[in-house]
Biopython code that builds the backbone (N, CA, C, O; Angstrom):
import numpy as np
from Bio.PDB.StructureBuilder import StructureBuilder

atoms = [
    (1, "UNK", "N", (-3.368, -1.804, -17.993)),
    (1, "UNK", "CA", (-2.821, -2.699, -16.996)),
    (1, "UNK", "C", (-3.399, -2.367, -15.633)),
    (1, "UNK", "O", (-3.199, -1.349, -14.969)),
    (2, "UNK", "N", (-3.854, -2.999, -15.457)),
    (2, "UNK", "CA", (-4.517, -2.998, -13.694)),
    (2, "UNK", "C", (-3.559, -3.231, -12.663)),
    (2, "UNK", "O", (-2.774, -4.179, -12.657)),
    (3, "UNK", "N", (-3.668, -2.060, -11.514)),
    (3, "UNK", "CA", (-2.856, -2.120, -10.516)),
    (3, "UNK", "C", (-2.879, -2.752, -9.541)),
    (3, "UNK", "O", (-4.017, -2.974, -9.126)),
    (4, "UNK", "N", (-1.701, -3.344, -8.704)),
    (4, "UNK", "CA", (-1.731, -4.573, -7.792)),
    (4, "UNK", "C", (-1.215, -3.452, -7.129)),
    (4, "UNK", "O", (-0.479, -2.487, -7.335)),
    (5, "UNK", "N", (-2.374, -4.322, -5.636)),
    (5, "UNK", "CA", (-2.051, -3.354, -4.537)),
    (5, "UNK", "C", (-1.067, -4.454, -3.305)),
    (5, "UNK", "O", (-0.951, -4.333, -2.085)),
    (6, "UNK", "N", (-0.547, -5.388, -4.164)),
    (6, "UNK", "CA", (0.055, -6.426, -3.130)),
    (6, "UNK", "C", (1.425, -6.298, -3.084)),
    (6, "UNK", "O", (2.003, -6.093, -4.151)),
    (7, "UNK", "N", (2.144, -6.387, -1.938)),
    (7, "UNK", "CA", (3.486, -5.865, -1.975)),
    (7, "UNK", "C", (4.026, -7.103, -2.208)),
    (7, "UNK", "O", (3.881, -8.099, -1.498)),
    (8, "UNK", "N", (4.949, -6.968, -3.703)),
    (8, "UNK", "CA", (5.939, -8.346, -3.967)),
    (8, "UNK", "C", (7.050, -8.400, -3.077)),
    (8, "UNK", "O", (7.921, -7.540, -2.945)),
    (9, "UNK", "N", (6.933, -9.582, -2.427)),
    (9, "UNK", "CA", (8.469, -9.908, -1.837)),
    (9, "UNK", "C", (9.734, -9.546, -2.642)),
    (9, "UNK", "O", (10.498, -10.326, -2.073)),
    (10, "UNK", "N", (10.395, -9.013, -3.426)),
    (10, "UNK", "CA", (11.299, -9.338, -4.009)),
    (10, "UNK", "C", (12.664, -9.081, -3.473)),
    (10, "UNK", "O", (13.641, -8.985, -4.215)),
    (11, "UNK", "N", (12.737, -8.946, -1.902)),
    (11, "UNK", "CA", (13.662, -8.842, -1.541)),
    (11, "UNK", "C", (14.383, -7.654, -1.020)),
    (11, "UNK", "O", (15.281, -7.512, -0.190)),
    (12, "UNK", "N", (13.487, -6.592, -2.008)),
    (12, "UNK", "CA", (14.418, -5.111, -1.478)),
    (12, "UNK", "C", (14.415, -4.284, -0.889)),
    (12, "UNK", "O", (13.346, -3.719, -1.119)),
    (13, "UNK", "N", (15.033, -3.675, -0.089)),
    (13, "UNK", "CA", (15.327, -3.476, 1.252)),
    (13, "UNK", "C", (14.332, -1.894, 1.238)),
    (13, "UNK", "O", (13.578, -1.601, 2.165)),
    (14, "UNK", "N", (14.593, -0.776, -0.346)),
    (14, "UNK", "CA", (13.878, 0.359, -0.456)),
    (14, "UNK", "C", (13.595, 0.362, -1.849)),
    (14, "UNK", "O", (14.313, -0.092, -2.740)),
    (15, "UNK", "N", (12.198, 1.055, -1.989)),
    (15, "UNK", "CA", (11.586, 1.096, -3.257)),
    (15, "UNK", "C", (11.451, 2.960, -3.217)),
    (15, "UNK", "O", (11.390, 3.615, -2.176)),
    (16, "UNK", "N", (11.432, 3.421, -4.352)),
    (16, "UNK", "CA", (11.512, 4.438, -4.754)),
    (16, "UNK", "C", (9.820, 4.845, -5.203)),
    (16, "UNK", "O", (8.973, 4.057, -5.624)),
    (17, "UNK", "N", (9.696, 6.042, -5.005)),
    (17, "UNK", "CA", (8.663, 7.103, -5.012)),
    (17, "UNK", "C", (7.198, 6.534, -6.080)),
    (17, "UNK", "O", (5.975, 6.451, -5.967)),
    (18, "UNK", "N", (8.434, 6.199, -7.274)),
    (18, "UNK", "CA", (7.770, 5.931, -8.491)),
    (18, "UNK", "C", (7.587, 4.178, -8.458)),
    (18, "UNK", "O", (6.705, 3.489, -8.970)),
    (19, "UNK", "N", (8.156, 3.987, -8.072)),
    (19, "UNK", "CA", (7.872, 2.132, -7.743)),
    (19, "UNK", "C", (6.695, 1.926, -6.849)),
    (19, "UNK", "O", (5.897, 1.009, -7.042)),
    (20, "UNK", "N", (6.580, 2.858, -5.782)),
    (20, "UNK", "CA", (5.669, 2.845, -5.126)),
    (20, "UNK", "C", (3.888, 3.448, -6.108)),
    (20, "UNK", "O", (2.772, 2.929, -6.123)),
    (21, "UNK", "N", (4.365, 4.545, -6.688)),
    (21, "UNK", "CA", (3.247, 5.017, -7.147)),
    (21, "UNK", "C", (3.285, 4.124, -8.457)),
    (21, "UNK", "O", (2.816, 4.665, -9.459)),
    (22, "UNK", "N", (3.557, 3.410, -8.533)),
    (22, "UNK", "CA", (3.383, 2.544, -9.532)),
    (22, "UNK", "C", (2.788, 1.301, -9.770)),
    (22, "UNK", "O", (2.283, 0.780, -10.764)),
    (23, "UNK", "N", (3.053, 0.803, -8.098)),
    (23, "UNK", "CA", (2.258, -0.148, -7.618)),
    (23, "UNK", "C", (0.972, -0.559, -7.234)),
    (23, "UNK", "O", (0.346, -1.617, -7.171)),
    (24, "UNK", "N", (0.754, 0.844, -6.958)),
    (24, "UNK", "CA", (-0.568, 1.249, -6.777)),
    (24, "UNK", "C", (-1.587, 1.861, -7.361)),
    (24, "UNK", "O", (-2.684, 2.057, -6.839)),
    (25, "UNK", "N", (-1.123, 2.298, -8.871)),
    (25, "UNK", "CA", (-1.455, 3.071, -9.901)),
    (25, "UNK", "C", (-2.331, 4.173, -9.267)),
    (25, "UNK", "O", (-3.502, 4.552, -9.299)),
    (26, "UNK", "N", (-1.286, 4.457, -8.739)),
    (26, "UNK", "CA", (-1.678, 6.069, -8.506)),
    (26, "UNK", "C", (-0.328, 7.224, -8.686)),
    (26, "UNK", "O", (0.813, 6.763, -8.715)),
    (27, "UNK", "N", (-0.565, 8.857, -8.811)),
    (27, "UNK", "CA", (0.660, 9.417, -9.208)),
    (27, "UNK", "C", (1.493, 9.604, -7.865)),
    (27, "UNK", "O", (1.071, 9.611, -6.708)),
    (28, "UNK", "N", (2.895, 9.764, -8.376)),
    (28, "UNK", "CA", (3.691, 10.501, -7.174)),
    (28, "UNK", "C", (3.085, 11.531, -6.130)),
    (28, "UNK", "O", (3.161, 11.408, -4.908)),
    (29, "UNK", "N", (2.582, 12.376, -6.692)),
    (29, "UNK", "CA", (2.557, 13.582, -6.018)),
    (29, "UNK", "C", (0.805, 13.065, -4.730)),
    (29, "UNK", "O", (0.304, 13.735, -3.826)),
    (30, "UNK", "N", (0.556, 12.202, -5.064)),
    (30, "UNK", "CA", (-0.834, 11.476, -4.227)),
    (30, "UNK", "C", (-0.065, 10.836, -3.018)),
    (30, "UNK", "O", (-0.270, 11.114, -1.836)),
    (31, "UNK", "N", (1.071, 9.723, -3.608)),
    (31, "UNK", "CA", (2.161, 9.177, -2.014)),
    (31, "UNK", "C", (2.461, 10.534, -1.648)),
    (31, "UNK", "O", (2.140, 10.729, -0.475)),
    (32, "UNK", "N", (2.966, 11.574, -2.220)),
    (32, "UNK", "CA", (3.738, 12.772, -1.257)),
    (32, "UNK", "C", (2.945, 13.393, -0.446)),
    (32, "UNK", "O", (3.298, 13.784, 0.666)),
    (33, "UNK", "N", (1.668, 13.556, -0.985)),
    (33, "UNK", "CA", (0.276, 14.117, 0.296)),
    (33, "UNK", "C", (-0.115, 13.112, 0.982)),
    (33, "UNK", "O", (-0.326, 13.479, 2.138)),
    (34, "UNK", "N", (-0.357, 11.788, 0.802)),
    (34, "UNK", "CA", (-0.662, 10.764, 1.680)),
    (34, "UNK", "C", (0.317, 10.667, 2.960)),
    (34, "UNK", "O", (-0.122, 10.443, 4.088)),
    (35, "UNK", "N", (1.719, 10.862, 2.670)),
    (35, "UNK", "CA", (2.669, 11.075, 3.731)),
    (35, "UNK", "C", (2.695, 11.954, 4.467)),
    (35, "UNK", "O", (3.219, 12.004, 5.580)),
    (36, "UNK", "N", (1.868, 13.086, 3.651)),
    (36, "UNK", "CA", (2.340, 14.346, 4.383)),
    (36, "UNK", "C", (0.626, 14.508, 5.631)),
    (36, "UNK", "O", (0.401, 15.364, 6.486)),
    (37, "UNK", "N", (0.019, 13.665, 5.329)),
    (37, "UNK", "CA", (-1.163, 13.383, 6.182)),
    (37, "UNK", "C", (-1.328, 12.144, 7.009)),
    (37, "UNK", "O", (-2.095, 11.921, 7.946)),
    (38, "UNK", "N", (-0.498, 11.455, 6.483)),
    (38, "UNK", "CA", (-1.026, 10.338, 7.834)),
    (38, "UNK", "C", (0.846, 9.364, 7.641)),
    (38, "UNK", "O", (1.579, 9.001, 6.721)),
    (39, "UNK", "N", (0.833, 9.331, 9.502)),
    (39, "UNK", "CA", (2.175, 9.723, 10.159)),
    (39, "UNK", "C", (2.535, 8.027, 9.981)),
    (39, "UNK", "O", (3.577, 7.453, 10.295)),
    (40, "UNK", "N", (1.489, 7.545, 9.466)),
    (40, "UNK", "CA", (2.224, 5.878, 9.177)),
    (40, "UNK", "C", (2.969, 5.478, 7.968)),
    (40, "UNK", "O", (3.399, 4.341, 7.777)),
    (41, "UNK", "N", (3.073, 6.291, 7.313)),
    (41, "UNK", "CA", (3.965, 6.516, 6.041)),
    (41, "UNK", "C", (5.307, 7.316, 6.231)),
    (41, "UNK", "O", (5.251, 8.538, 6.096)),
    (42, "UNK", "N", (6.242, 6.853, 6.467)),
    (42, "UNK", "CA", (7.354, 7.550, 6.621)),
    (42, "UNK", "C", (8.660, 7.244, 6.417)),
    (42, "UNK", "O", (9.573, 6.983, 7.200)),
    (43, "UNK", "N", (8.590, 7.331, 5.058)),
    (43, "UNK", "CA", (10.056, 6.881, 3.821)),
    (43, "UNK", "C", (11.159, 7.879, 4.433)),
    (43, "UNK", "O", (10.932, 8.957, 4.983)),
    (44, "UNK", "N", (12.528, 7.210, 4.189)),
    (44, "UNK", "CA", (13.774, 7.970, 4.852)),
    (44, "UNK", "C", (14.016, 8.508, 3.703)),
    (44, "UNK", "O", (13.703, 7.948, 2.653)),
    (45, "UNK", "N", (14.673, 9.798, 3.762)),
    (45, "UNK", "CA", (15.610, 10.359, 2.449)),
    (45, "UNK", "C", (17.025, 10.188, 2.396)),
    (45, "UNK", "O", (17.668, 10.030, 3.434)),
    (46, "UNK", "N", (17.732, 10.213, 0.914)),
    (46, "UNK", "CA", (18.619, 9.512, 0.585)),
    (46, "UNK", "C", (19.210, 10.915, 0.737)),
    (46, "UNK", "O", (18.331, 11.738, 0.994)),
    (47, "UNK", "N", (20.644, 11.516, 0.639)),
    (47, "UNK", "CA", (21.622, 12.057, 0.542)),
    (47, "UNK", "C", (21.078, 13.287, -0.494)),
    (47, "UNK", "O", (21.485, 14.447, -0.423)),
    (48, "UNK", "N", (20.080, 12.798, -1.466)),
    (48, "UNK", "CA", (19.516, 13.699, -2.643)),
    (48, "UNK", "C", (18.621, 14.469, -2.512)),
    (48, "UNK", "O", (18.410, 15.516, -3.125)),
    (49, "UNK", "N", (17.680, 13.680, -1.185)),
    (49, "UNK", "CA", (16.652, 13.489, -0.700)),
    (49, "UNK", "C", (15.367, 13.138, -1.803)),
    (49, "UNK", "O", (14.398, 13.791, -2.190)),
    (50, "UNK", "N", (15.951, 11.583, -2.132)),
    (50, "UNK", "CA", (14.807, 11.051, -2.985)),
    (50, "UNK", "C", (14.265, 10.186, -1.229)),
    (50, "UNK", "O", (14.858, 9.872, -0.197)),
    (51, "UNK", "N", (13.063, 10.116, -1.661)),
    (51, "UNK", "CA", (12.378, 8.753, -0.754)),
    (51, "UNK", "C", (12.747, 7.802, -0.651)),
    (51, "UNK", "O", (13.274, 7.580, -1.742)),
    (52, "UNK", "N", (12.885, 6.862, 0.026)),
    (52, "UNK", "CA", (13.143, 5.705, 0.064)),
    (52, "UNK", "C", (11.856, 4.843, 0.874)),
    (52, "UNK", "O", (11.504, 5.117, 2.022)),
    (53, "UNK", "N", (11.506, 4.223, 0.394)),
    (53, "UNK", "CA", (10.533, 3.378, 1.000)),
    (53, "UNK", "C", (10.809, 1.943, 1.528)),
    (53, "UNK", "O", (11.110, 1.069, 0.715)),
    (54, "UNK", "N", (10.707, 1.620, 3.062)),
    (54, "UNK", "CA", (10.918, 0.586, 3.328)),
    (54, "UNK", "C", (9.586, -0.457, 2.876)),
    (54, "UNK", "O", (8.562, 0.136, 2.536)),
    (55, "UNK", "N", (9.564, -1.748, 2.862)),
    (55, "UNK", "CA", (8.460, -2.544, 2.674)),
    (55, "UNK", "C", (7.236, -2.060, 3.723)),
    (55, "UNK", "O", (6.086, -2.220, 3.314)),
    (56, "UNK", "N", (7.433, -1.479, 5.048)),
    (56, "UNK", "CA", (6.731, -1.427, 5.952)),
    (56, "UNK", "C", (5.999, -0.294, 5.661)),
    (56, "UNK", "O", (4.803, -0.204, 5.939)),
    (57, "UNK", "N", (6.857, 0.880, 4.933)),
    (57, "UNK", "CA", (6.214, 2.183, 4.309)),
    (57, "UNK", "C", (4.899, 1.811, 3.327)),
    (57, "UNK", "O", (3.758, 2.269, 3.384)),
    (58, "UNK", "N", (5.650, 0.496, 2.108)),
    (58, "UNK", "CA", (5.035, 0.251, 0.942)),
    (58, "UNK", "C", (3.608, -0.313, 1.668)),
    (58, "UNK", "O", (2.645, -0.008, 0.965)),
    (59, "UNK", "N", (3.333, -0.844, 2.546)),
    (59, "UNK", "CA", (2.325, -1.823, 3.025)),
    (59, "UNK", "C", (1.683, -0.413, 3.795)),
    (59, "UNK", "O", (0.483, -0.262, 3.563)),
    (60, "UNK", "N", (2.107, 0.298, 4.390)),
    (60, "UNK", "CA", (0.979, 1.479, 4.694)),
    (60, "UNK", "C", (0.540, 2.607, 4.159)),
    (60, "UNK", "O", (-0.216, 3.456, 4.631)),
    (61, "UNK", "N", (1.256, 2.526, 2.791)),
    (61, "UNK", "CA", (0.635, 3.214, 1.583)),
    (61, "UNK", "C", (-0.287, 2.208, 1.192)),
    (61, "UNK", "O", (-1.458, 2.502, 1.434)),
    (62, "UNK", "N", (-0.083, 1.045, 0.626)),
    (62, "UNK", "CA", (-1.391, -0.138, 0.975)),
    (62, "UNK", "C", (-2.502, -0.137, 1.741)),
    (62, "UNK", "O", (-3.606, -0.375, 1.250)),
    (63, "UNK", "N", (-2.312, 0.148, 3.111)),
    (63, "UNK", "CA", (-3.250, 0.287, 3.683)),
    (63, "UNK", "C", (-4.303, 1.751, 3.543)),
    (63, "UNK", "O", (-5.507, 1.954, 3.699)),
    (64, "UNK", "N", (-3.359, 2.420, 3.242)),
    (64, "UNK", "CA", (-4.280, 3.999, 2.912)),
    (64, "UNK", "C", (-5.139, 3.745, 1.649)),
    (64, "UNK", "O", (-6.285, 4.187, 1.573)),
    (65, "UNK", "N", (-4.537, 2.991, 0.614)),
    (65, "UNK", "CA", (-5.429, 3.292, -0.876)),
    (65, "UNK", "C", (-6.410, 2.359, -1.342)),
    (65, "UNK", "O", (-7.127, 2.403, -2.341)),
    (66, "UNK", "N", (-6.219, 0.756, 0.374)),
    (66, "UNK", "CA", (-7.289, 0.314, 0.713)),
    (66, "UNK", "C", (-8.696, 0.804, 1.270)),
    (66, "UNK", "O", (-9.808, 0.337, 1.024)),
    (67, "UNK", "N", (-8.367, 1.816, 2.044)),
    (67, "UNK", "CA", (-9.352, 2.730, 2.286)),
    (67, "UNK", "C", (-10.067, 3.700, 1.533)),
    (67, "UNK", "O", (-11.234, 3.982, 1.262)),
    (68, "UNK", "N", (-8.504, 4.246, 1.216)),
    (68, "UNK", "CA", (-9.238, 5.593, 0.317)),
    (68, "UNK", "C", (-10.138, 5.152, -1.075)),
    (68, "UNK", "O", (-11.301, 5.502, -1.277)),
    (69, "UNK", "N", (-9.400, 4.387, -1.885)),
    (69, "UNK", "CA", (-9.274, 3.975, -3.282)),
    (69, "UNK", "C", (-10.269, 2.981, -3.130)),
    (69, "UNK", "O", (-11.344, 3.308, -3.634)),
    (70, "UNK", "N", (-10.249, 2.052, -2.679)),
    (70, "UNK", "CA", (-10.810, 0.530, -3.056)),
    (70, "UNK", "C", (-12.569, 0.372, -1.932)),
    (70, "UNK", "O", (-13.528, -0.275, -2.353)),
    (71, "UNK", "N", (-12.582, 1.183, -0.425)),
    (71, "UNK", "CA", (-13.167, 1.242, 0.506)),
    (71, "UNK", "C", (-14.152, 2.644, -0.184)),
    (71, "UNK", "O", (-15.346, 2.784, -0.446)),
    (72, "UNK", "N", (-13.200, 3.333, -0.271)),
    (72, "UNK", "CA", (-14.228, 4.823, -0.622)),
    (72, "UNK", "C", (-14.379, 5.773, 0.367)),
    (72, "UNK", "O", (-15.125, 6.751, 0.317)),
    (73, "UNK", "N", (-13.475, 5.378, 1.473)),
    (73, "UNK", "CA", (-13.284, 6.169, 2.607)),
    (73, "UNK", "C", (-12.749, 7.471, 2.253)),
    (73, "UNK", "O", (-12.082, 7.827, 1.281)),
    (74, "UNK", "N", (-13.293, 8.244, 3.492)),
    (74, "UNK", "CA", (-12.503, 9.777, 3.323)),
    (74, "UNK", "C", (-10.997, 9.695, 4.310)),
    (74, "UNK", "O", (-10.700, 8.995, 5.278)),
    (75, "UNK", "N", (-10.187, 10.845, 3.488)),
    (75, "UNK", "CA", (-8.822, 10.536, 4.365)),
    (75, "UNK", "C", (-9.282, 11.168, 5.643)),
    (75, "UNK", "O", (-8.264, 10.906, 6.284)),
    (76, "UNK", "N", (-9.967, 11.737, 6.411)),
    (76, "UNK", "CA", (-10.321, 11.721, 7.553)),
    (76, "UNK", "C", (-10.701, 10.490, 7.999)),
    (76, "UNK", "O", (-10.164, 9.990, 8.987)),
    (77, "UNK", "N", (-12.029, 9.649, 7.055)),
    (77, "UNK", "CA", (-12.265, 8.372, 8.055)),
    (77, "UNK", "C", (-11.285, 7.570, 8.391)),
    (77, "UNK", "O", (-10.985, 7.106, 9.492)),
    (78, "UNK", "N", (-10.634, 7.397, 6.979)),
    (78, "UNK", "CA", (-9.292, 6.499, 7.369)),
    (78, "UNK", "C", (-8.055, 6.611, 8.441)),
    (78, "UNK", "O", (-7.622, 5.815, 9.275)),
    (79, "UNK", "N", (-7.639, 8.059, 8.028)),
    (79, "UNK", "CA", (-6.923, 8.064, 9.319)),
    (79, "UNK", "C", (-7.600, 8.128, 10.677)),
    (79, "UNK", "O", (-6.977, 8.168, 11.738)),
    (80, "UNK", "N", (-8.709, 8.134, 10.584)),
    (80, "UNK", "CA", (-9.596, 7.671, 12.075)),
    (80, "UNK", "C", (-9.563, 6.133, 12.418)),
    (80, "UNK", "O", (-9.418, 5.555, 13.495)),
    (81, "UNK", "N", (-9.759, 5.634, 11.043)),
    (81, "UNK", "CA", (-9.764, 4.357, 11.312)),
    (81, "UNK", "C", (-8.470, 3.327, 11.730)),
    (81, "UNK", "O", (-8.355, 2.313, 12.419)),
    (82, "UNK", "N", (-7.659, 4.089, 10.996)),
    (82, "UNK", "CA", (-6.001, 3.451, 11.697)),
    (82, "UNK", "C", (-5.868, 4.054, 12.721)),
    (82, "UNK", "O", (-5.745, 3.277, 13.667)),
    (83, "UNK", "N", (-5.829, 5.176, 13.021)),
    (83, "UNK", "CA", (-5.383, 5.771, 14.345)),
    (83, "UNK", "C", (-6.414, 4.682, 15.908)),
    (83, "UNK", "O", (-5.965, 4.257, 16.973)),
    (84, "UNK", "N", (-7.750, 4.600, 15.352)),
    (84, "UNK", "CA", (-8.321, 3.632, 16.558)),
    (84, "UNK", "C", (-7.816, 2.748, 17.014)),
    (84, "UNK", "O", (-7.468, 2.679, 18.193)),
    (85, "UNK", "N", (-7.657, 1.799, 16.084)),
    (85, "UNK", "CA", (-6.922, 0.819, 16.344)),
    (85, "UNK", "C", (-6.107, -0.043, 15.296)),
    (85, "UNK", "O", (-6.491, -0.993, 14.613)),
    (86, "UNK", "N", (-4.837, 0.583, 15.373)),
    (86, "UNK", "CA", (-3.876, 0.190, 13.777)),
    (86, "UNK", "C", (-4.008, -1.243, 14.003)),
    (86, "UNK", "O", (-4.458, -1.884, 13.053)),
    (87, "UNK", "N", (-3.716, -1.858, 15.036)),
    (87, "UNK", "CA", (-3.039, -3.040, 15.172)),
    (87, "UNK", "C", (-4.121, -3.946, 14.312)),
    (87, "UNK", "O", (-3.909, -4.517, 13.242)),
    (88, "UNK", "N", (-4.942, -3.925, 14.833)),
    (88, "UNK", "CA", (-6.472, -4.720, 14.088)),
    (88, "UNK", "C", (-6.803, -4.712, 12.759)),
    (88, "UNK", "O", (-7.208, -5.663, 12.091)),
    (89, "UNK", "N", (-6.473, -2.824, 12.185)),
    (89, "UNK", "CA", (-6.633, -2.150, 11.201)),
    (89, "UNK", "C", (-5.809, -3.072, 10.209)),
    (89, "UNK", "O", (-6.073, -3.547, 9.105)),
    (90, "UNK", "N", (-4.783, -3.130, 10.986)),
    (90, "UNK", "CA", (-3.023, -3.518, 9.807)),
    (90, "UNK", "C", (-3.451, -5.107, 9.575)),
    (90, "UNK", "O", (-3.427, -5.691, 8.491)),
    (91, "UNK", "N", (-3.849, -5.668, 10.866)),
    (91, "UNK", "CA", (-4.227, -7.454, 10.747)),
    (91, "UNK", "C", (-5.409, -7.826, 9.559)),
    (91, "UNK", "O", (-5.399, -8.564, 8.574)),
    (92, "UNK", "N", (-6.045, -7.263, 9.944)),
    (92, "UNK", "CA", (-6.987, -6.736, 8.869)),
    (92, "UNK", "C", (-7.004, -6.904, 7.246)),
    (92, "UNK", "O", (-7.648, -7.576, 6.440)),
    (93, "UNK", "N", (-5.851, -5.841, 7.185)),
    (93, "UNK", "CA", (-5.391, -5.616, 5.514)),
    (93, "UNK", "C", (-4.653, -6.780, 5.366)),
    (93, "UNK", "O", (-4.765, -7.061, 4.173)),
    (94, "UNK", "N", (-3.966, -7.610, 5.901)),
    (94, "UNK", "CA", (-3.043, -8.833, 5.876)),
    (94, "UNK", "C", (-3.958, -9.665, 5.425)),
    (94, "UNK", "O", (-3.549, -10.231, 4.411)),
    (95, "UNK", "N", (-5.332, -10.079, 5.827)),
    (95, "UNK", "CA", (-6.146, -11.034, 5.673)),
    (95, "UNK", "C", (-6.731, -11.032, 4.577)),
    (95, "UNK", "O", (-7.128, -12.046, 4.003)),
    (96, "UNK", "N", (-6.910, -9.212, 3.942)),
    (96, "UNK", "CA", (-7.761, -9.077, 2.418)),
    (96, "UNK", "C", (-6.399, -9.060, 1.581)),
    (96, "UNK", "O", (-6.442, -9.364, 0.389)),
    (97, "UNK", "N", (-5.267, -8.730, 2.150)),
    (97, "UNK", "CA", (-4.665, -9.168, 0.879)),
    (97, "UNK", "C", (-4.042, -10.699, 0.794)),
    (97, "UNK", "O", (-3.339, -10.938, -0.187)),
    (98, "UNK", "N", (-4.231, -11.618, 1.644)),
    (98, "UNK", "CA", (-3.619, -12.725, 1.446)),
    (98, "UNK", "C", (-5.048, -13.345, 0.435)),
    (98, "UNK", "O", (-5.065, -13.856, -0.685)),
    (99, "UNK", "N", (-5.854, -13.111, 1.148)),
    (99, "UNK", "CA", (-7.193, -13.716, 0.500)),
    (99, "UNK", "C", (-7.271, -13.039, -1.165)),
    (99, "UNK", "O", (-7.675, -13.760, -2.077)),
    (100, "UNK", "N", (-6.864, -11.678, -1.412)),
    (100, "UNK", "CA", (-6.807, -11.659, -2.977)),
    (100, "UNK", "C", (-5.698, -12.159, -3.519)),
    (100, "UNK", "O", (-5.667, -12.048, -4.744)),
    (101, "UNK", "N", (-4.733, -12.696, -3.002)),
    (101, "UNK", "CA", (-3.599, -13.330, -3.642)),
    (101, "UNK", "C", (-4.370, -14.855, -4.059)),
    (101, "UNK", "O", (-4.460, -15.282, -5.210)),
    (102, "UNK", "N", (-4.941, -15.606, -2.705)),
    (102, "UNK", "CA", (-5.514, -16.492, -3.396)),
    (102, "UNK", "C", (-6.516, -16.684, -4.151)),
    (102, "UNK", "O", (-6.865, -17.789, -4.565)),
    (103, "UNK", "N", (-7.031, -15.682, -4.379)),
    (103, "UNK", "CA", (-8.383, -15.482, -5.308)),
    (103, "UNK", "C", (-7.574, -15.163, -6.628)),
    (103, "UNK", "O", (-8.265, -15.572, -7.561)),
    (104, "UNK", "N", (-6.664, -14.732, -6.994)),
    (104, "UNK", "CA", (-5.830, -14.008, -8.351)),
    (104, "UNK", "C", (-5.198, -15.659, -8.578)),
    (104, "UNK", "O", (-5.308, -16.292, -9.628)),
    (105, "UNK", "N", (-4.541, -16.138, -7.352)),
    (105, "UNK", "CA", (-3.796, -18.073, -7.639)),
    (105, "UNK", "C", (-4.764, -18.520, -8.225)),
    (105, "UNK", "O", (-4.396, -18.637, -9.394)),
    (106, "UNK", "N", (-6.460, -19.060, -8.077)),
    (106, "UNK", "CA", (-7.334, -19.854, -8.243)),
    (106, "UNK", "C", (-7.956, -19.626, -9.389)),
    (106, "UNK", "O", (-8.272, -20.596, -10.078)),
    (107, "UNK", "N", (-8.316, -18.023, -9.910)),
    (107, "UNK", "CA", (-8.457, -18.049, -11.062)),
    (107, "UNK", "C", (-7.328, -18.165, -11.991)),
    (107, "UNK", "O", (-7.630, -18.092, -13.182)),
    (108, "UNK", "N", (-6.065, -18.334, -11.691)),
    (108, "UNK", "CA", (-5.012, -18.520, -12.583)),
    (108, "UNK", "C", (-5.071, -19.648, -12.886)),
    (108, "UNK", "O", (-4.740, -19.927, -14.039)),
    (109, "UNK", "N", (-5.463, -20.608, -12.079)),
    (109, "UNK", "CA", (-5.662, -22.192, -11.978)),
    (109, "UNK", "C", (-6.620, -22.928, -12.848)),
    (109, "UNK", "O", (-6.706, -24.079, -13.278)),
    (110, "UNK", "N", (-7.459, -21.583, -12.964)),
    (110, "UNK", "CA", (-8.630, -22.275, -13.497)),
    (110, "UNK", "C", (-8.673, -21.537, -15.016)),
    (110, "UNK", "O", (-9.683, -21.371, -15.699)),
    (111, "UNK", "N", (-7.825, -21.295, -15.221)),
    (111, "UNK", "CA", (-7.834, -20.681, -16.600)),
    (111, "UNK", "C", (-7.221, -21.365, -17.339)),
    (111, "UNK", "O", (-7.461, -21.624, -18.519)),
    (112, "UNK", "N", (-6.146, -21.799, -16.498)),
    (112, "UNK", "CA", (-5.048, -23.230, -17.011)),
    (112, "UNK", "C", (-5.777, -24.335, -17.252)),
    (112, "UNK", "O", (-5.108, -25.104, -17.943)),
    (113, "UNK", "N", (-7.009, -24.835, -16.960)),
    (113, "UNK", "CA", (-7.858, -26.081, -16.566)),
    (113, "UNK", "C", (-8.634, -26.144, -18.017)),
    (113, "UNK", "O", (-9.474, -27.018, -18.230)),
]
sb = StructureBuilder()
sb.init_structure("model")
sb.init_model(0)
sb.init_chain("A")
sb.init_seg("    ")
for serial, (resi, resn, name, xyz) in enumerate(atoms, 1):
    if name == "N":
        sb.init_residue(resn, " ", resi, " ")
    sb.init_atom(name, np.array(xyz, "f"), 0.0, 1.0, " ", f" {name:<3s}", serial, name[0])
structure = sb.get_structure()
């Protein structure tokens, strides 16, 4: 099964450790060093202290494994590259992932055809 790096709307407010590393098919313990290196990842802990991931967390673990994973960047370049300029950085990832959503719609379309 091939991993989607697109965050589903489904509404919920926090996703858990393994939902996250799941999404991204990558392991837990890869989100726990990705957090523990770059300061745009930063899930609240629960009472247990499991993670909790807001959508905003899930989308900048997105943005890291766009770089790291999919780009081939080093976690130095990357966090160079968000730290320059996130704002652009983050607009950025919005545009490649809306554009693979419609590229994943169109061949769905055309498979139906």
């Amino acid at each position: 099964m091939e991993a989607s790096n697109e965050l589903q709307t489904d509404g919920k407010l926090f996703y858990s450790i393994s939902e996250v590393a799941d999404k991204f098919g990558v392991n837990t313990s890869l989100i726990r060093y990705w957090e523990s290196q770059f300061d745009v990842i930063n899930p609240k802990k629960n009472k247990k202290g499991n993670r909790m991931f807001t959508p905003k967390d899930v989308e900048a673990v997105g943005l890291v494994h766009y770089y790291v994973k999919e780009r081939g960047m080093t976690l130095k370049g990357a966090l160079q590259k968000i730290r320059d300029n996130r704002h652009d950085t983050e607009n950025n990832f919005q545009v490649i992932q809306s554009l693979k959503q419609i590229r994943a719609t169109l061949l769905e379309l055309k498979e139906n055809c």
